[in-house]
N, C-alpha and C positions, 0 to 999 in steps of 0.2 A: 741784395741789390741787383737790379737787372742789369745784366749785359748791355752792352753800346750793339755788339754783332746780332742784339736780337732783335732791334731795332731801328734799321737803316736797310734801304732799298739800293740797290744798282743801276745808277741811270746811267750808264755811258762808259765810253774807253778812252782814253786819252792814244792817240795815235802813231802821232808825231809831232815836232812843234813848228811852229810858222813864223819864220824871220827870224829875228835877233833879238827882239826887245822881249823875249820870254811869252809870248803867245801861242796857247796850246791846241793841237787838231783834236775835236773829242767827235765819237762816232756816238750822236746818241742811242740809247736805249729806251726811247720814251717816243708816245706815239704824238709828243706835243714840243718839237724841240725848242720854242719859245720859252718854255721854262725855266732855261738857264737864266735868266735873263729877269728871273721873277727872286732869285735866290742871292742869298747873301755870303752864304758859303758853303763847303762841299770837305767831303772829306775824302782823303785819299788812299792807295794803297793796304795792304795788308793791317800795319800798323795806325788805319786809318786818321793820319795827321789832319788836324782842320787847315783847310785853306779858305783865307777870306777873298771873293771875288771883287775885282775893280773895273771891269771889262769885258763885254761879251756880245759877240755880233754870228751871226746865224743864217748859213746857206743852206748848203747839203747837209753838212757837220754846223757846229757847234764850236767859236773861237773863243776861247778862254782867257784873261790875263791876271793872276791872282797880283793882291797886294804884296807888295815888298819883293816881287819875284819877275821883275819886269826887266829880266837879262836871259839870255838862252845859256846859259852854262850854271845857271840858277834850277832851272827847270829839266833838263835834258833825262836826270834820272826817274822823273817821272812818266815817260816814256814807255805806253804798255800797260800802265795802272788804270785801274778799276776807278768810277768816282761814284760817291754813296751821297743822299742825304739821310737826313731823321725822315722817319714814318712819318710825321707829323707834317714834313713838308711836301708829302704826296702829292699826286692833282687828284681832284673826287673822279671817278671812275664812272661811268653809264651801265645801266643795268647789264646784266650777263657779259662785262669788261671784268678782267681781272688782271693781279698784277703779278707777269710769270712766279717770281720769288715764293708768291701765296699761296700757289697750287704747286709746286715742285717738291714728290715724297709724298703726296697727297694715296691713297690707296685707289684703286681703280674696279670696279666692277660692274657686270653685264646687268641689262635689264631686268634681266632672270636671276640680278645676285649671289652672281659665281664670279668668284675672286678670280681678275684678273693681271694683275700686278699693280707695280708705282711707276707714276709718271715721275720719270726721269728726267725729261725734258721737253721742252719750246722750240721747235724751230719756228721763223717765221720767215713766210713767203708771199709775195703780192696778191695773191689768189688768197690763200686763207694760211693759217699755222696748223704746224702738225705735233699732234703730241706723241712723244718717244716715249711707250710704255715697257717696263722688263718685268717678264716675267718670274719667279722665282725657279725656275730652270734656265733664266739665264736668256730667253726667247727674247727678241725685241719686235714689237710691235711700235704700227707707226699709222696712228689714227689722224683724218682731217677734221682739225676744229672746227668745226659748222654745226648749225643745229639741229643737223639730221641725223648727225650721230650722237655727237655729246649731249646729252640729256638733261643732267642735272649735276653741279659745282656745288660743295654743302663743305663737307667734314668729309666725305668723299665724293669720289669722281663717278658718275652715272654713265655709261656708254652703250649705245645700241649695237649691234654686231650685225652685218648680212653675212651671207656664203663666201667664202674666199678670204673675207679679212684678216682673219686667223687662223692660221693653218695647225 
């Protein structure tokens, strides 16, 4: 039987809450934060509880008010928790878009296919993302996701190298 953890994505953080009536600050993690807003429920924390959603209005962040949880001393511990959906309830993606979780431990290597480590990690920045690759001596690299480097996204990661990039 598969796992529920091998099958849900991380859109967001819950922050803090907002007001009294159990309304939650979520930072999303999604490049479409109208989505909340598309969904019926969400699941939370480590122990990933279902929470059914009744309410969701959308600025910067993402305000959440699940059912039955519409008081701030209902909610408070949720505070700092992760919120998932099912895979299933993804947005479709555009070509050469990926979603961090799918490539993260992915293996990494040069054009010239020489193993260069796992992508570790995402960061993202206005300009573009950068990915955080460790090498198996422990080295970190920190490539710009653009098309001038990143090559090709498969079953592994493709990367171009110039002078200086890695020392």
């Amino acid at each position: 039987m598969k796992n529920i953890k091998d099958s849900i994505t991380c859109i967001g953080k819950i922050i803090n809450t907002h007001g009294i009536k159990g309304e939650l600050k979520v930072e999303p993690y999604t490049f479409d934060k109208k989505r909340f807003s598309k969904l019926n429920s969400v699941f939370i924390g480590n122990d990933l509880r279902e929470f059914f959603i009744k309410k969701v209005r959308v600025n910067d962040f993402a305000y959440i008010t699940f059912e039955g949880f519409e008081d701030i001393n209902l909610v408070l511990n949720l505070k700092g928790s992760e919120i998932y959906i099912k895979d299933e309830d993804r947005l479709a993606l555009k070509e050469d878009q990926y979603y961090v979780s799918d490539i993260i431990g992915k293996k990494v290597y040069d054009t010239e296919n020489n193993y260069i480590g796992i992508l570790k990690d995402v960061l993202e920045y206005p300009a573009n993302d950068i990915f955080i690759i460790e090498s198996d001596d422990k080295s970190i690299y920190q490539i710009p996701a653009v098309k001038e480097f990143i090559k090709k996204i498969d079953s592994t990661i493709t990367i171009k190298l110039i002078e200086g990039m890695i020392l």
